[in-house]
C-alpha positions as CSV (number, residue, x, y, z in Angstrom):
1,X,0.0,0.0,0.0
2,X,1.5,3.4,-0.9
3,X,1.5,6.4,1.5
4,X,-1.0,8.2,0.2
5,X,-3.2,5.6,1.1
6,X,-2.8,5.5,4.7
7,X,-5.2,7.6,7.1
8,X,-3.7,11.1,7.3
9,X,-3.2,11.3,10.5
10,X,-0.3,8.4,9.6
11,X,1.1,9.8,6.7
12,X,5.1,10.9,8.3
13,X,5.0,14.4,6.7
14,X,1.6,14.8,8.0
15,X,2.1,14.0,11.1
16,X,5.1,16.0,11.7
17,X,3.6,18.9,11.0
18,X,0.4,18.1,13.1
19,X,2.2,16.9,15.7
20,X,6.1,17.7,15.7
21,X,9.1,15.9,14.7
22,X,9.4,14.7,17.9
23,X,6.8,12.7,17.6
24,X,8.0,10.2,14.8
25,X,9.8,7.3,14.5
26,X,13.6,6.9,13.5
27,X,11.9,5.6,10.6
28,X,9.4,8.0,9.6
29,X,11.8,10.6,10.0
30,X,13.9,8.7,7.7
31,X,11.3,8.3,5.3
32,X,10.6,12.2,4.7
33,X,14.0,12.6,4.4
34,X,14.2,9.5,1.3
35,X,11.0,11.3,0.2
36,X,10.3,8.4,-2.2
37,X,10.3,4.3,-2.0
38,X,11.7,1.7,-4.5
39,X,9.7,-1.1,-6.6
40,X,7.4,-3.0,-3.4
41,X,8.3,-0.6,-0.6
42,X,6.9,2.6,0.3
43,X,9.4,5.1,1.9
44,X,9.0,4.1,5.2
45,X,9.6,0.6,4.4
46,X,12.7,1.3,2.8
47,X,13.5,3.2,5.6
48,X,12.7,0.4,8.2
49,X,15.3,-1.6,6.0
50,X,17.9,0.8,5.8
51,X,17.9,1.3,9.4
52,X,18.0,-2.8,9.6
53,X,21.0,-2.6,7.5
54,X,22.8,0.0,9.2
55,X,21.6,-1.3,12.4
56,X,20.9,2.2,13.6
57,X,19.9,5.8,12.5
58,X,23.2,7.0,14.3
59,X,25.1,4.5,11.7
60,X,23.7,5.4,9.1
61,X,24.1,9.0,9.1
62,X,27.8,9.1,9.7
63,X,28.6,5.9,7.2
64,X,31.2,7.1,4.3
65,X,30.3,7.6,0.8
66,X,31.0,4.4,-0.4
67,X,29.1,2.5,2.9
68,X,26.2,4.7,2.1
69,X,25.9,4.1,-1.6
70,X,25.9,0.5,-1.5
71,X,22.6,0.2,0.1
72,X,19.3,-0.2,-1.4
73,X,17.6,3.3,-2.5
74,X,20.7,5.4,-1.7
75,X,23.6,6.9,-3.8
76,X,25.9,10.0,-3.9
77,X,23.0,12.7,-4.3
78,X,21.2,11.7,-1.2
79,X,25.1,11.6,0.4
80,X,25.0,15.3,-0.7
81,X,21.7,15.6,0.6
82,X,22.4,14.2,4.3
83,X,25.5,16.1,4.5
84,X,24.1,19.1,3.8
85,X,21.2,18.3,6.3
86,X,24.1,17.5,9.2
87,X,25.7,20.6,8.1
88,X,23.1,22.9,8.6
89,X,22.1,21.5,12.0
90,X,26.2,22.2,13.1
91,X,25.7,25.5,12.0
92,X,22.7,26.1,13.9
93,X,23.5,25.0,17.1
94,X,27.0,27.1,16.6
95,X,24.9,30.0,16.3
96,X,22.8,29.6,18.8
97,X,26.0,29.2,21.3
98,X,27.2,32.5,19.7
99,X,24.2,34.1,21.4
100,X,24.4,33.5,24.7
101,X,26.7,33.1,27.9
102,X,28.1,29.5,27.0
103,X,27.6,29.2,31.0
104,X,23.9,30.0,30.4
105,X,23.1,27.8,27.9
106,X,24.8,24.5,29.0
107,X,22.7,21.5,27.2
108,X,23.5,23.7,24.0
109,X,27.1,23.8,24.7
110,X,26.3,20.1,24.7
111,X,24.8,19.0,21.7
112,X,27.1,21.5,19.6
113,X,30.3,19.5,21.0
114,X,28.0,16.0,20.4
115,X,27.4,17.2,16.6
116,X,31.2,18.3,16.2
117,X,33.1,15.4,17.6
118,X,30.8,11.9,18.5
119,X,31.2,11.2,14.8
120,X,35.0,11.1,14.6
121,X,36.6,7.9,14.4
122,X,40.2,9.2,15.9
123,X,40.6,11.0,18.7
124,X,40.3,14.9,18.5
125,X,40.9,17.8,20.6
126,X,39.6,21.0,20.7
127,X,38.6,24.5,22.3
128,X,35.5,26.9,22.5
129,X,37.3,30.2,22.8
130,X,34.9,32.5,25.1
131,X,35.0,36.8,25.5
132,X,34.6,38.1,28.6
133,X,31.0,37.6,28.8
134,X,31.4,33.9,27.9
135,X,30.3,34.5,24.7
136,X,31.9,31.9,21.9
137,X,34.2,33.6,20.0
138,X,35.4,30.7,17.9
139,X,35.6,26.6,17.9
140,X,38.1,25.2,16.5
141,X,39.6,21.2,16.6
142,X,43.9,21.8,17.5
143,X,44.9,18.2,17.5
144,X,44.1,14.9,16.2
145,X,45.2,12.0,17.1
146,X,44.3,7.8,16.6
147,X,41.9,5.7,17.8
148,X,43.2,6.0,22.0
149,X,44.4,9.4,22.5
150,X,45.6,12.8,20.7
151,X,49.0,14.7,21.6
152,X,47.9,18.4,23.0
153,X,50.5,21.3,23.4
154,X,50.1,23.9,25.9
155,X,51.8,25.9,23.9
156,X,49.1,26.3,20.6
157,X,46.2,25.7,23.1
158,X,47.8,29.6,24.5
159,X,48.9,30.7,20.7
160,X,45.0,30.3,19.4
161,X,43.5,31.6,22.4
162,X,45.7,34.9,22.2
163,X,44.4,34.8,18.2
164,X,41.3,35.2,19.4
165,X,41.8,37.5,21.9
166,X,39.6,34.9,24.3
167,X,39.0,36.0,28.2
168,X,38.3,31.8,28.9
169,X,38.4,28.3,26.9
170,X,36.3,25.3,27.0
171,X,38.1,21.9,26.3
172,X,36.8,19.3,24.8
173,X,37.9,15.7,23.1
174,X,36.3,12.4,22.1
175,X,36.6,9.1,22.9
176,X,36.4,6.8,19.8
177,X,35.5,4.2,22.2
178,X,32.3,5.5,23.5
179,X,32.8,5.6,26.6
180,X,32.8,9.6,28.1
181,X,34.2,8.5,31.3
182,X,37.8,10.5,31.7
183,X,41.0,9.1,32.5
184,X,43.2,10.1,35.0
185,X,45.9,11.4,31.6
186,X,42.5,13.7,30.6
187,X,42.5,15.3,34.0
188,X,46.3,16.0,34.5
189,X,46.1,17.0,31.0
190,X,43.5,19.5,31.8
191,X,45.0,20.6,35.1
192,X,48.2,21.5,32.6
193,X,46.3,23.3,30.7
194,X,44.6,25.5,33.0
195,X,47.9,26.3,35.0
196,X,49.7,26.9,31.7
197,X,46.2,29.4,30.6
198,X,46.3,31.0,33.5
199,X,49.9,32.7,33.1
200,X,47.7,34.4,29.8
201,X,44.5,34.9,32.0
202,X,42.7,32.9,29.7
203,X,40.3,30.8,32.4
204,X,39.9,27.4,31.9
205,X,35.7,26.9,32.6
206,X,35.3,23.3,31.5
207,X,36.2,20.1,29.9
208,X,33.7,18.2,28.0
209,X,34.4,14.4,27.4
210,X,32.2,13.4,24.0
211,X,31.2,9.5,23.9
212,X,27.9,7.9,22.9
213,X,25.5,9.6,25.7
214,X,25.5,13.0,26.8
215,X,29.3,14.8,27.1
216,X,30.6,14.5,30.4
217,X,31.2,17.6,32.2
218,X,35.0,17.8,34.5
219,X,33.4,21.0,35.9
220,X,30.2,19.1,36.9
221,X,32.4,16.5,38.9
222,X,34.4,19.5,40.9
223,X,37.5,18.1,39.0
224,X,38.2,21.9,38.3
């Protein structure tokens, strides 16, 4: 049965709109995005399959060109498509932290770092240089490293805050692994780097760990 034959009120597009996104599925949101089926499957059973394949929605959107294209009802212009869609979100949460304090608006601090960094397959590390007023400045990512750990200098963590002119930094780096939990190299690191900072008085505010759940605050856990 096609889409257009299901009761309105079950039709994905329609019921975003009457009801939020929030309110659908990994699939049906999936399904507005694929817009069409193939031969035998509407777009929300394609989607269901997909996200089988995958064997999540979280897979699926950070899969490579080449994983992505080799499934069923998906090729290079949808890549585009999805790229530009993760894009846009990044860039929408960076401008909303550009707004406000950083301090005031925590859970956005958050899911900006989460968008940045829980995709990356190597380990990354990187700053949110803050103003005065704890307003973001700039982010940018200052080392990369493998799959367990990133080498960090003091010494360009202070050139690209004094760039910016920043008053305070956040830190922040993944863990490929998943697990947010920090180890006791992250906290000396960040101790170094607040006691080297401080000779600039550029304040150290926090330290965000990204894994699968929600970044893991060292402020939070008095570890600052």
């Amino acid at each position: 049965m096609s889409i257009r034959d299901w009761p309105v009120a079950e039709r994905p597009r329609e019921k975003l709109l009457e009801q939020g996104a929030a309110s659908l599925s990994d699939a049906e949101l999936l399904a507005i995005f694929l817009r069409t089926g193939v031969t035998g499957r509407s777009a929300v059973d394609l989607a269901r399959h997909l996200l089988r394949d995958f064997g999540s929605l979280r897979a699926l959107l950070e899969a490579d060109l080449a994983t992505f294209s080799r499934h069923l009802g998906l090729g290079a212009a949808k890549f585009a498509q999805l790229q530009a869609v993760l894009e846009m979100a990044r860039r929408h949460l960076a401008e909303r932290i550009r707004r406000d304090s950083a301090l005031e608006s925590p859970q956005v601090v958050r899911d900006y770092l989460k968008a940045c960094l829980r995709h990356e397959p190597h380990e990354v590390f990187g700053c949110l240089f803050l103003d005065a007023k704890h307003r973001v400045l700039a982010f940018e990512v200052l080392f990369q490293g493998t799959v367990d750990g990133a080498s960090v200098y003091p010494r360009q963590v202070i050139k690209r805050a004094l760039a910016h002119n920043a008053a305070a930094v956040i830190l922040t780096h993944n863990h490929p692994s998943g697990v947010s939990e920090p180890s006791q190299a992250d906290r000396l690191l960040t101790q170094r780097l607040k006691e080297a900072l401080a000779h600039v008085d550029v304040r150290v505010l926090d330290h965000f760990v990204v894994g699968d759940g929600e970044p893991l605050s060292m402020a939070e856990l008095g570890w600052l």
